[in-house]
Structures are given as structure tokens and as C-alpha cells.
PDB file of N, CA, C and O in Angstrom:
ATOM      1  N   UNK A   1     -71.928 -80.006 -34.870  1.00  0.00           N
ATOM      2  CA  UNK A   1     -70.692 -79.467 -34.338  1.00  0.00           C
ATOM      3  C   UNK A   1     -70.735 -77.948 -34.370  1.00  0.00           C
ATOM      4  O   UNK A   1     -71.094 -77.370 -35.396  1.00  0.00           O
ATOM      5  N   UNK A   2     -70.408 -77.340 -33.363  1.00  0.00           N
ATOM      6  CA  UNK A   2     -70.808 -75.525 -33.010  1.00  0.00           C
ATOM      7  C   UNK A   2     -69.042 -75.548 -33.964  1.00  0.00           C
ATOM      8  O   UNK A   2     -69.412 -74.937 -34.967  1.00  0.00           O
ATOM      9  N   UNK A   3     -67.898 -75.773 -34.162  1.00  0.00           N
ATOM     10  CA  UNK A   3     -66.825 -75.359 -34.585  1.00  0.00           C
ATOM     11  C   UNK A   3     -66.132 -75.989 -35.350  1.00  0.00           C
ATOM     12  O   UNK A   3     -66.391 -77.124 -35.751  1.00  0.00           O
ATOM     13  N   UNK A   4     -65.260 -75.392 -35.615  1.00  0.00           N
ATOM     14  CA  UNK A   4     -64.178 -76.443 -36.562  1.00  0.00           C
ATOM     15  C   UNK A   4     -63.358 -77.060 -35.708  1.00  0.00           C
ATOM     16  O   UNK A   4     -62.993 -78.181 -36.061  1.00  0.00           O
ATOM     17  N   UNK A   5     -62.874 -76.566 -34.460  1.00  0.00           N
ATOM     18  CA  UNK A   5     -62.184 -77.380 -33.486  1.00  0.00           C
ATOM     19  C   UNK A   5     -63.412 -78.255 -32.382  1.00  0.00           C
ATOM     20  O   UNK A   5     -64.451 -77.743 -31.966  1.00  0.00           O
ATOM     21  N   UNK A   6     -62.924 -79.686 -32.084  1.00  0.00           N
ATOM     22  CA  UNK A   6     -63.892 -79.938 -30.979  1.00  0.00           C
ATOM     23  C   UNK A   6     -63.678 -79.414 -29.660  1.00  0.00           C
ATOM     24  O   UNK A   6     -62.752 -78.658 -29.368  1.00  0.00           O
ATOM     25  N   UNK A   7     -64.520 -79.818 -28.902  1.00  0.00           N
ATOM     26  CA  UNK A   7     -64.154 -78.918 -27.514  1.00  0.00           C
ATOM     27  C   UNK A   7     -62.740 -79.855 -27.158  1.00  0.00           C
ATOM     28  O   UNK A   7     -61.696 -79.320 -26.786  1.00  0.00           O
ATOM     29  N   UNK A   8     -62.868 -81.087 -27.308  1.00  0.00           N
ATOM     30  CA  UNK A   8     -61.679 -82.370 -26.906  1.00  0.00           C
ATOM     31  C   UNK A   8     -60.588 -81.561 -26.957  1.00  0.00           C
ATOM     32  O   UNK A   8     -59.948 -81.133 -25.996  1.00  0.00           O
ATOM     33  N   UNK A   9     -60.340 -81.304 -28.486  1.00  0.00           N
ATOM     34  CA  UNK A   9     -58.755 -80.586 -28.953  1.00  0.00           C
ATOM     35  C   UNK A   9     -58.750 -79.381 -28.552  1.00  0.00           C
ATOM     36  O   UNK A   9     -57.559 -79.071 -28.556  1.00  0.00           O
ATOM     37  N   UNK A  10     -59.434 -78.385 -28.158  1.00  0.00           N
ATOM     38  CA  UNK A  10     -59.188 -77.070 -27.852  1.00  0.00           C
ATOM     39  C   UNK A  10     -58.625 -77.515 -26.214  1.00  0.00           C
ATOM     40  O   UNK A  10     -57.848 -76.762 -25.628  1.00  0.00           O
ATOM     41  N   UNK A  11     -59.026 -78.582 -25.686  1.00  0.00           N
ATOM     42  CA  UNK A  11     -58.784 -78.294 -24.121  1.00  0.00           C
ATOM     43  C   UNK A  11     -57.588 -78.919 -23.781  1.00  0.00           C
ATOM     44  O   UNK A  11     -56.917 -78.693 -22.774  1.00  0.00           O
ATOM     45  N   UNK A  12     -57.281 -79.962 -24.941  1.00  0.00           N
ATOM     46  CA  UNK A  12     -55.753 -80.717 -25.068  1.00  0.00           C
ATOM     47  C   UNK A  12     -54.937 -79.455 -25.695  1.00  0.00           C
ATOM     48  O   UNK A  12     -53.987 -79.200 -24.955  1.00  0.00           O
ATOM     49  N   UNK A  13     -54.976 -78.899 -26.410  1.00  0.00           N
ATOM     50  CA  UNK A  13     -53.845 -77.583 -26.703  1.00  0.00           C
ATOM     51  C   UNK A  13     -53.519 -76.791 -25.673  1.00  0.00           C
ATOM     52  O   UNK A  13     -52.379 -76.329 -25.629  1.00  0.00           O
ATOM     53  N   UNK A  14     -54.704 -76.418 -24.406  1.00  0.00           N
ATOM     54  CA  UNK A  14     -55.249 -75.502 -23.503  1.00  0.00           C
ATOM     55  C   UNK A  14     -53.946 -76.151 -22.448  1.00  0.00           C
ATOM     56  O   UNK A  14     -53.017 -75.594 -21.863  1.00  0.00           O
ATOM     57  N   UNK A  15     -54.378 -77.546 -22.534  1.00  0.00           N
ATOM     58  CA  UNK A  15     -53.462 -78.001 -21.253  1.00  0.00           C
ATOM     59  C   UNK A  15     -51.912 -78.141 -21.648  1.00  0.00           C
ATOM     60  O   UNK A  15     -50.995 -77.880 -20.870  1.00  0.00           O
ATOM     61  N   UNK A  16     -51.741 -78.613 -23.039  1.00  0.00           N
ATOM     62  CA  UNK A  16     -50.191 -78.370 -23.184  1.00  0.00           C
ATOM     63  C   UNK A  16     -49.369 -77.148 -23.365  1.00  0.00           C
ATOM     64  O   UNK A  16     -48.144 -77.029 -23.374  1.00  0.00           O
ATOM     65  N   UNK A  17     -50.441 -76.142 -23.529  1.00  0.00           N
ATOM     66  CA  UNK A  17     -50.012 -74.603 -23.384  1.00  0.00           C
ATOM     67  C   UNK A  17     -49.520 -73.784 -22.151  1.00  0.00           C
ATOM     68  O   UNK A  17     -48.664 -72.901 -22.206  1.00  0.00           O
ATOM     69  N   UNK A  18     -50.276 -74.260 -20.861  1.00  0.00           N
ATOM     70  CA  UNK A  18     -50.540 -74.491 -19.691  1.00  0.00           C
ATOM     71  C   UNK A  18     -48.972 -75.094 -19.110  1.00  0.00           C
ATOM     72  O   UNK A  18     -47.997 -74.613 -18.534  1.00  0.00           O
ATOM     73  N   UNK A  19     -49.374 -76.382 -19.619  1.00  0.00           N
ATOM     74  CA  UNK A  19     -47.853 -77.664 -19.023  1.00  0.00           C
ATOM     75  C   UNK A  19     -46.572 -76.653 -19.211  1.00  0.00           C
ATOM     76  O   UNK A  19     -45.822 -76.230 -18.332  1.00  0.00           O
ATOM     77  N   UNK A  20     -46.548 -76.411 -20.526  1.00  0.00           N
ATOM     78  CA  UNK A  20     -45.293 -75.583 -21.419  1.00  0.00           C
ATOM     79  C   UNK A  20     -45.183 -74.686 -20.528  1.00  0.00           C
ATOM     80  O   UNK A  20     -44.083 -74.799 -19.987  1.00  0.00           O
ATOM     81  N   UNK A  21     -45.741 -73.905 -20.136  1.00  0.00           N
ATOM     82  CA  UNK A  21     -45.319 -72.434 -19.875  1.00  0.00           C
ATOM     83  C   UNK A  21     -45.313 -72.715 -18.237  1.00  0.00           C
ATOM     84  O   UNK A  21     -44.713 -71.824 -17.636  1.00  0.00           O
ATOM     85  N   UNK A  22     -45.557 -73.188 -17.851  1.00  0.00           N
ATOM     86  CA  UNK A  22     -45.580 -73.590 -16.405  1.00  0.00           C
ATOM     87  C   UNK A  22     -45.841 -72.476 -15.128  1.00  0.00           C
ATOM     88  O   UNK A  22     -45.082 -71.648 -14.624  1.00  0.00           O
ATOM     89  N   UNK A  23     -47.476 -72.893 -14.795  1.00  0.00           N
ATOM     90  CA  UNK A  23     -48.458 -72.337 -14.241  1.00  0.00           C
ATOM     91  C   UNK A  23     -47.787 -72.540 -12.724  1.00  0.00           C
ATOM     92  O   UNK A  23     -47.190 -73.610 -12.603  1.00  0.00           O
ATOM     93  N   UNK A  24     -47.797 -71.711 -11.598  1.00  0.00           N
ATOM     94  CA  UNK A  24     -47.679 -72.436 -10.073  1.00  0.00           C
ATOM     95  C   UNK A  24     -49.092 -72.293  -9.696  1.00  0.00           C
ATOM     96  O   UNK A  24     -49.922 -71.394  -9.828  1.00  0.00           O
ATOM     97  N   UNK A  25     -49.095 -73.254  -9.279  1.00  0.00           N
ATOM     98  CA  UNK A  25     -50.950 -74.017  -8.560  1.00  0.00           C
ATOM     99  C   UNK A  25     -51.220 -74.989  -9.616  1.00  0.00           C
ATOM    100  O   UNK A  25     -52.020 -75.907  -9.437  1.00  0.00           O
ATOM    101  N   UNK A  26     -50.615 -74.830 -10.657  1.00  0.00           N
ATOM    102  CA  UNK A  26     -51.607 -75.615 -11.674  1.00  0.00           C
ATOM    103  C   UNK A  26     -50.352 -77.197 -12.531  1.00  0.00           C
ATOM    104  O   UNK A  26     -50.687 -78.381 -12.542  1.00  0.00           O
ATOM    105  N   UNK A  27     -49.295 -76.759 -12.988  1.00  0.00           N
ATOM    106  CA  UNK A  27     -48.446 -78.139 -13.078  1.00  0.00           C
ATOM    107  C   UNK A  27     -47.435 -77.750 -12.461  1.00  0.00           C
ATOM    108  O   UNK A  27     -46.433 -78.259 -12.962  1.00  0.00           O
ATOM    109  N   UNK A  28     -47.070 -76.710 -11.117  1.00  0.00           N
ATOM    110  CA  UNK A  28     -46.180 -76.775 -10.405  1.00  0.00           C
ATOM    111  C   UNK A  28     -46.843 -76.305  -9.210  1.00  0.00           C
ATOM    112  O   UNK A  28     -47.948 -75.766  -9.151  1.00  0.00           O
ATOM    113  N   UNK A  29     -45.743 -76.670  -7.901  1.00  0.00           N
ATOM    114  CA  UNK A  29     -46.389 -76.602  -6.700  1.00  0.00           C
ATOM    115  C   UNK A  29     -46.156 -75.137  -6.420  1.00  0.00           C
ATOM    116  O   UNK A  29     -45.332 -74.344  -6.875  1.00  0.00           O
ATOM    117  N   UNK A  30     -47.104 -75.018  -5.558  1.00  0.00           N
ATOM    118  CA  UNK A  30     -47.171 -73.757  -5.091  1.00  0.00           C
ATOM    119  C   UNK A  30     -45.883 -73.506  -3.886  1.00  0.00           C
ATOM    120  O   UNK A  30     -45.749 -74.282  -2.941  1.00  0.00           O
ATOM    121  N   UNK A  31     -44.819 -72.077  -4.138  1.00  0.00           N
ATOM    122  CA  UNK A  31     -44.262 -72.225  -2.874  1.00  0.00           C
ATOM    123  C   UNK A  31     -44.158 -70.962  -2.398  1.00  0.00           C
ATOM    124  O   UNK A  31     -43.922 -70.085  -3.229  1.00  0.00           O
ATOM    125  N   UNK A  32     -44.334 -70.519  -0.746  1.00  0.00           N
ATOM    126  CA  UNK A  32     -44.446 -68.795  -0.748  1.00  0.00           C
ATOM    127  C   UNK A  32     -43.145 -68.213  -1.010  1.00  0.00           C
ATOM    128  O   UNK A  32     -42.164 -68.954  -1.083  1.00  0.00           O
ATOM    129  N   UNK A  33     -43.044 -67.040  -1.151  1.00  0.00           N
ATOM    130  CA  UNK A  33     -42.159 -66.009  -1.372  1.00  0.00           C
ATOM    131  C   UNK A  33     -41.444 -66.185  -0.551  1.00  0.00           C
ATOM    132  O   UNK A  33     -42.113 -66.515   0.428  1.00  0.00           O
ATOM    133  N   UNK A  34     -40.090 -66.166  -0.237  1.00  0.00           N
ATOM    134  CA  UNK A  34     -38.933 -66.063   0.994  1.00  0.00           C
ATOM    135  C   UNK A  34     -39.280 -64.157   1.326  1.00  0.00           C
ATOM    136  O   UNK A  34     -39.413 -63.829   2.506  1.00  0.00           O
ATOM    137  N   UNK A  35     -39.365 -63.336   0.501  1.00  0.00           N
ATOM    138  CA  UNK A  35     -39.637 -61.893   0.686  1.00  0.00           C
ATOM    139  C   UNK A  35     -40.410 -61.396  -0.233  1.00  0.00           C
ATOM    140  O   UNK A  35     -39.818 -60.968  -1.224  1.00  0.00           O
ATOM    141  N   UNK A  36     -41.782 -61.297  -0.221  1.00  0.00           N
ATOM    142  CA  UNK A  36     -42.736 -60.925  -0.889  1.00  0.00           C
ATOM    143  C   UNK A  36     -42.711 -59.803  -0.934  1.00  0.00           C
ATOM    144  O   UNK A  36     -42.493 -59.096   0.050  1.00  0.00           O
ATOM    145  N   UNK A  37     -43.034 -59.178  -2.646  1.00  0.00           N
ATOM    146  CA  UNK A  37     -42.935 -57.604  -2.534  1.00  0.00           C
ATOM    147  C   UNK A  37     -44.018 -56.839  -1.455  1.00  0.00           C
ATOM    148  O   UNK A  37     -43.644 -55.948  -0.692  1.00  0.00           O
ATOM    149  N   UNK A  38     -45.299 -57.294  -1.517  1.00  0.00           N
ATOM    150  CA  UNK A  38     -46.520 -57.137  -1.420  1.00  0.00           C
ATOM    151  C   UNK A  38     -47.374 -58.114  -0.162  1.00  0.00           C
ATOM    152  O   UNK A  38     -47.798 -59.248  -0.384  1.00  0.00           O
ATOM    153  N   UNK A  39     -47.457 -57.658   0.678  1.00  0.00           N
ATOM    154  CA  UNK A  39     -48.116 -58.411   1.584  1.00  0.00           C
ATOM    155  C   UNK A  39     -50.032 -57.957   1.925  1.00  0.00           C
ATOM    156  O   UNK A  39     -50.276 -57.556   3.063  1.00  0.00           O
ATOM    157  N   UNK A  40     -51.054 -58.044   1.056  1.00  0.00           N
ATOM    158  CA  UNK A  40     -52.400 -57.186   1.102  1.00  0.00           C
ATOM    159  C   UNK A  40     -52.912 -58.481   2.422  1.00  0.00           C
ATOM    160  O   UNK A  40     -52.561 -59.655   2.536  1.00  0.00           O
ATOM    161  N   UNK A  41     -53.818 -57.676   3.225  1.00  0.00           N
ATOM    162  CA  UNK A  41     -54.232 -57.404   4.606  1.00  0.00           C
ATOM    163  C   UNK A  41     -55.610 -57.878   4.179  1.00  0.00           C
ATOM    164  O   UNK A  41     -56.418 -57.644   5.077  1.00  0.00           O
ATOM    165  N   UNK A  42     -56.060 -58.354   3.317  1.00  0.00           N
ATOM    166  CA  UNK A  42     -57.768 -58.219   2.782  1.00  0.00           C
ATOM    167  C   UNK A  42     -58.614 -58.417   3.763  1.00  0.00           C
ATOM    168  O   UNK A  42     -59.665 -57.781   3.693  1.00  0.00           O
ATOM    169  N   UNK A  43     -58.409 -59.345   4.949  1.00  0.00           N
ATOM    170  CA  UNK A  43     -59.169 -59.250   6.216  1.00  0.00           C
ATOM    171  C   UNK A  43     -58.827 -57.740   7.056  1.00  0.00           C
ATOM    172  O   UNK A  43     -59.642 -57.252   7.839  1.00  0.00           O
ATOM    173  N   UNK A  44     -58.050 -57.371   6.878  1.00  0.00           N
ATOM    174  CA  UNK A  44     -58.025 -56.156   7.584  1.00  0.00           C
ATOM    175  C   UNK A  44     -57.941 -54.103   6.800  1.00  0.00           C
ATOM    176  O   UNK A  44     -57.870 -52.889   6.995  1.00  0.00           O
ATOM    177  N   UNK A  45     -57.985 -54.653   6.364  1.00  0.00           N
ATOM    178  CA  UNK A  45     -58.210 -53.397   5.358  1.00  0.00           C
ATOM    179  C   UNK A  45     -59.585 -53.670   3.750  1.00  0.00           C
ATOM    180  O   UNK A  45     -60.184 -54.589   3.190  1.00  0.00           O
ATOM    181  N   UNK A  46     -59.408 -51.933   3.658  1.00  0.00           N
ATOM    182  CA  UNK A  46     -60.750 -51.907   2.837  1.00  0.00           C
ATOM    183  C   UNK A  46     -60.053 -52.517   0.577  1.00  0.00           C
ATOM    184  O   UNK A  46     -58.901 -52.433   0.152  1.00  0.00           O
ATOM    185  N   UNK A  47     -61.055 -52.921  -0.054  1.00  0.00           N
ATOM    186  CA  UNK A  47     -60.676 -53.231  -1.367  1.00  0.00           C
ATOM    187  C   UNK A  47     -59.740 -52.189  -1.739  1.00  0.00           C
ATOM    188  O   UNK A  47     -58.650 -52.246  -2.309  1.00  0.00           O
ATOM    189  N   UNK A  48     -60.806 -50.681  -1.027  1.00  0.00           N
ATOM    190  CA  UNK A  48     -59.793 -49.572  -1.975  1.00  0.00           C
ATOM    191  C   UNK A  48     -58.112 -49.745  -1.776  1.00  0.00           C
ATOM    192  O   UNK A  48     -57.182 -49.721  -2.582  1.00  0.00           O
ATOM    193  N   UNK A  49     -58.215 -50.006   0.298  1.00  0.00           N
ATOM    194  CA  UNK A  49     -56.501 -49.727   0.049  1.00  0.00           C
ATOM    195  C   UNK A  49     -55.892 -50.587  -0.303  1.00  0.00           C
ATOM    196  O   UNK A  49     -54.748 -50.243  -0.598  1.00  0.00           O
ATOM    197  N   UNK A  50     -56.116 -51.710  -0.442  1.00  0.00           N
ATOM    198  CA  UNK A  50     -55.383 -52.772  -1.264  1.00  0.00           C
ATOM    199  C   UNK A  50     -54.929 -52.777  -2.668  1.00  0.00           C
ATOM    200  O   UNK A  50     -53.929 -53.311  -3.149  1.00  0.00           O
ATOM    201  N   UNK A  51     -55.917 -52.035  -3.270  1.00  0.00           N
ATOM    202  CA  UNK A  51     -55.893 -51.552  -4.882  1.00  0.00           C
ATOM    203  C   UNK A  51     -55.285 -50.719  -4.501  1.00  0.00           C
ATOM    204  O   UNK A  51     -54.382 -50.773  -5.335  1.00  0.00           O
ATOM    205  N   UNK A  52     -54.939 -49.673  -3.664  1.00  0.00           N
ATOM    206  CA  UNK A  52     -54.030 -48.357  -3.302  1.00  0.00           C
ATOM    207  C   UNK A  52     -52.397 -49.306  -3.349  1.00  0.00           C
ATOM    208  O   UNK A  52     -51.362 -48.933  -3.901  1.00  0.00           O
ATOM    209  N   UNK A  53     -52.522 -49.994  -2.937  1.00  0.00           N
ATOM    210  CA  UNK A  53     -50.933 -50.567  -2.603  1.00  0.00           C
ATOM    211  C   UNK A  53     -50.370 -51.365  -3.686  1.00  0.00           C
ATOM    212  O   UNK A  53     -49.188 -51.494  -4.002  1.00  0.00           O
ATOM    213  N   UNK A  54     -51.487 -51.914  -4.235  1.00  0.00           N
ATOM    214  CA  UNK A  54     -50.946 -52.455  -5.513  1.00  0.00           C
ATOM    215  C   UNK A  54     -51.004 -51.882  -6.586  1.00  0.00           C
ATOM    216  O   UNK A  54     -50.697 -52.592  -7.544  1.00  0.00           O
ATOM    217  N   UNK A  55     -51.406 -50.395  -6.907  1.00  0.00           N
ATOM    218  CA  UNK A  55     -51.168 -50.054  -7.787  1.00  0.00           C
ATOM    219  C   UNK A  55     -50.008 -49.082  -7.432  1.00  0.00           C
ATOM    220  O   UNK A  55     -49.303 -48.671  -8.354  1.00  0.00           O
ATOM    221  N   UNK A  56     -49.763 -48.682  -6.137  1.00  0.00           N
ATOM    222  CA  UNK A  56     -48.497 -48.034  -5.704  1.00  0.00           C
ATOM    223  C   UNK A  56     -47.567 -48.399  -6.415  1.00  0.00           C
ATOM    224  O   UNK A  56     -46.793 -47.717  -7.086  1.00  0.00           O
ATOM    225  N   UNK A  57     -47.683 -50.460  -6.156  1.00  0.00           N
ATOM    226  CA  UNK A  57     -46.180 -50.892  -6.229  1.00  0.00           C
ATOM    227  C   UNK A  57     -46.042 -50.957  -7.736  1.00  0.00           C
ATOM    228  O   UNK A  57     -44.885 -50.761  -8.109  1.00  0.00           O
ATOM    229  N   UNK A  58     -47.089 -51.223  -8.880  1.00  0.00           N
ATOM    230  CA  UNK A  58     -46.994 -51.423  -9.655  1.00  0.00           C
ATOM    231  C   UNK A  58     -46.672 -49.920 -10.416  1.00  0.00           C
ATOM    232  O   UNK A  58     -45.995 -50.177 -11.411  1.00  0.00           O
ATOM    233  N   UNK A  59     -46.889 -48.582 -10.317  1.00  0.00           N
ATOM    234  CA  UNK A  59     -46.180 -47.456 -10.820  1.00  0.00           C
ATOM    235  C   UNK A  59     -44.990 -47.220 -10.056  1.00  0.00           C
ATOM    236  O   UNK A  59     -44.545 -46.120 -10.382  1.00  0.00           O
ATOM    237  N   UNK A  60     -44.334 -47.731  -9.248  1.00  0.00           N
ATOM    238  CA  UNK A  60     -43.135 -47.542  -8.643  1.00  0.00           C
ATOM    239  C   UNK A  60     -41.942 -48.649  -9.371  1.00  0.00           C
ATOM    240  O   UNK A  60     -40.748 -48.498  -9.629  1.00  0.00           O
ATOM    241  N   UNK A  61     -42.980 -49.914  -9.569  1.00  0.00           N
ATOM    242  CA  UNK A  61     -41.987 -50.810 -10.500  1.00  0.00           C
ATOM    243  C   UNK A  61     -41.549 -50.469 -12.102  1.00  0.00           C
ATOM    244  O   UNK A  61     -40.500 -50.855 -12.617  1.00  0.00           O
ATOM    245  N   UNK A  62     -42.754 -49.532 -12.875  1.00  0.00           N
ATOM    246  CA  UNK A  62     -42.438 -49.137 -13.897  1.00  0.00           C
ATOM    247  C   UNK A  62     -41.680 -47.596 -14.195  1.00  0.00           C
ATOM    248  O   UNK A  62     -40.948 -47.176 -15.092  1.00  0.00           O
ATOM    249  N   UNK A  63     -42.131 -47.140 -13.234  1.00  0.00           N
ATOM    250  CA  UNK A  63     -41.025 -46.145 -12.635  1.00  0.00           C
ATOM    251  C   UNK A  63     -39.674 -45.977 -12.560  1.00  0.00           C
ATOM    252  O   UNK A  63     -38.962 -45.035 -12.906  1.00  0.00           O
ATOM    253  N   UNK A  64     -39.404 -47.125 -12.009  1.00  0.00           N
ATOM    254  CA  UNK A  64     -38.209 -48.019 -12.003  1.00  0.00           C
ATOM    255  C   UNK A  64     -37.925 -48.011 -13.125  1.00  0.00           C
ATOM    256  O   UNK A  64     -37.333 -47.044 -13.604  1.00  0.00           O
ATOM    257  N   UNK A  65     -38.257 -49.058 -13.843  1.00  0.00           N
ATOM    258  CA  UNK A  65     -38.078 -49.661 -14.835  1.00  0.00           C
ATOM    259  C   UNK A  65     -37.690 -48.530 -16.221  1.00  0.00           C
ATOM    260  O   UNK A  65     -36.850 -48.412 -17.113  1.00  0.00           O
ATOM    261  N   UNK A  66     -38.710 -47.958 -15.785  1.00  0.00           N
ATOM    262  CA  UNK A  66     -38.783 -46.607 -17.562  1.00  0.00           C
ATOM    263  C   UNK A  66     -37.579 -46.216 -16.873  1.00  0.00           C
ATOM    264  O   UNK A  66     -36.774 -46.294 -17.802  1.00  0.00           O
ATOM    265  N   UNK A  67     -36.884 -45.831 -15.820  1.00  0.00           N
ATOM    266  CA  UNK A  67     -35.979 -44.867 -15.399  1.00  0.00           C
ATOM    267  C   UNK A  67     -34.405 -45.690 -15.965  1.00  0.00           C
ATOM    268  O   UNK A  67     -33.418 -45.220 -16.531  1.00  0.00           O
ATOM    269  N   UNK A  68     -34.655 -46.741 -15.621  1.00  0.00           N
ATOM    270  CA  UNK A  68     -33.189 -47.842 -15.749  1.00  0.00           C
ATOM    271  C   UNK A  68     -32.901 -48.313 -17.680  1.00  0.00           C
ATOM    272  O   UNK A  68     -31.913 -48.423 -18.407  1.00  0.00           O
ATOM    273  N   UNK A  69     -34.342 -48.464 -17.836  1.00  0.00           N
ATOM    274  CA  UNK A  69     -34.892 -48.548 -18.750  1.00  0.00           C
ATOM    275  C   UNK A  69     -34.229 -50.163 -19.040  1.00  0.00           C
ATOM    276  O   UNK A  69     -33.461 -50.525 -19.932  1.00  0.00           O
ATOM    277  N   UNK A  70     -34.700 -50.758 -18.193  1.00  0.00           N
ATOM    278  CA  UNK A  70     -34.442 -52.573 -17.784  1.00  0.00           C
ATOM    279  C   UNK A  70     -35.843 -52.900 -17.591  1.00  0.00           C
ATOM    280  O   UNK A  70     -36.270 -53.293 -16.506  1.00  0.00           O
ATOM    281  N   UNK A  71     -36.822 -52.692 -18.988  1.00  0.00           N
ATOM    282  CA  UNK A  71     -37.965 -53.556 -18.429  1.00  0.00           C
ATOM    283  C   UNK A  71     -37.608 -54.743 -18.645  1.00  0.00           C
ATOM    284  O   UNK A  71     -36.579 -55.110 -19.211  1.00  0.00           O
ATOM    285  N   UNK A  72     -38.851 -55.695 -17.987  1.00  0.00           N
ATOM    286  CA  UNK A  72     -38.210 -57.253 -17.666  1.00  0.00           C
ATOM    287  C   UNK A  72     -39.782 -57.553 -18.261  1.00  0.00           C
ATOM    288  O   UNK A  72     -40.192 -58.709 -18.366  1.00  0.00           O
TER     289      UNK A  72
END
């Protein structure tokens, strides 16, 4: 035995950790956004500007956030 846990029980904790907290794709269905913050183009634009837009939105959300000071 490589551990004190078997692989069995590490992957049964894995999945009720999983179930609990509730994954979409994984024990709930996937459904799209009615208004997505973020719409990336990956067929039509380059990695960089995609990483450009998402890290836009993501210092504009904490931006936000530090300013209201309502992090979520």
C-alpha cells in the first residue's frame, strides 16, 4: 500500500466533496448565462487578447469591489 488512505476512499471523499459543493458539468447540468459578463472569441482573436479581457474584467471586478468594499 503507497498510503494510509486507499485510492477507493480518497476518490469516494473526492466525489462527495464534489456532490456537496455542486460542480456545473459535473452533478449539475450545464446552463448558459442569460447575460454573460465575458464573451472570449478564441477562434477569432489571439491567447494574448483574451487574457487582455479577462484580466480587464477581473481588475475592474475587484476594483469594484475594494471600492464598495462588498467583496463576494
Amino acid at each position: 500500500m503507497g498510503g494510509f488512505f486507499s485510492r477507493h476512499i480518497v476518490l469516494q471523499v473526492l466525489r462527495d466533496i464534489v456532490t456537496c459543493i455542486g460542480f456545473t458539468g459535473i452533478d449539475q447540468e450545464y446552463e448558459h448565462p442569460s447575460h454573460p459578463e465575458l464573451i472570449l472569441k478564441a477562434g477569432e482573436q489571439s491567447v494574448d487578447e483574451c487574457v487582455q479581457q479577462l484580466v480587464h474584467l477581473l481588475v475592474t471586478r475587484v476594483s469594484h469591489d475594494y471600492n464598495t468594499d462588498t467583496c463576494e
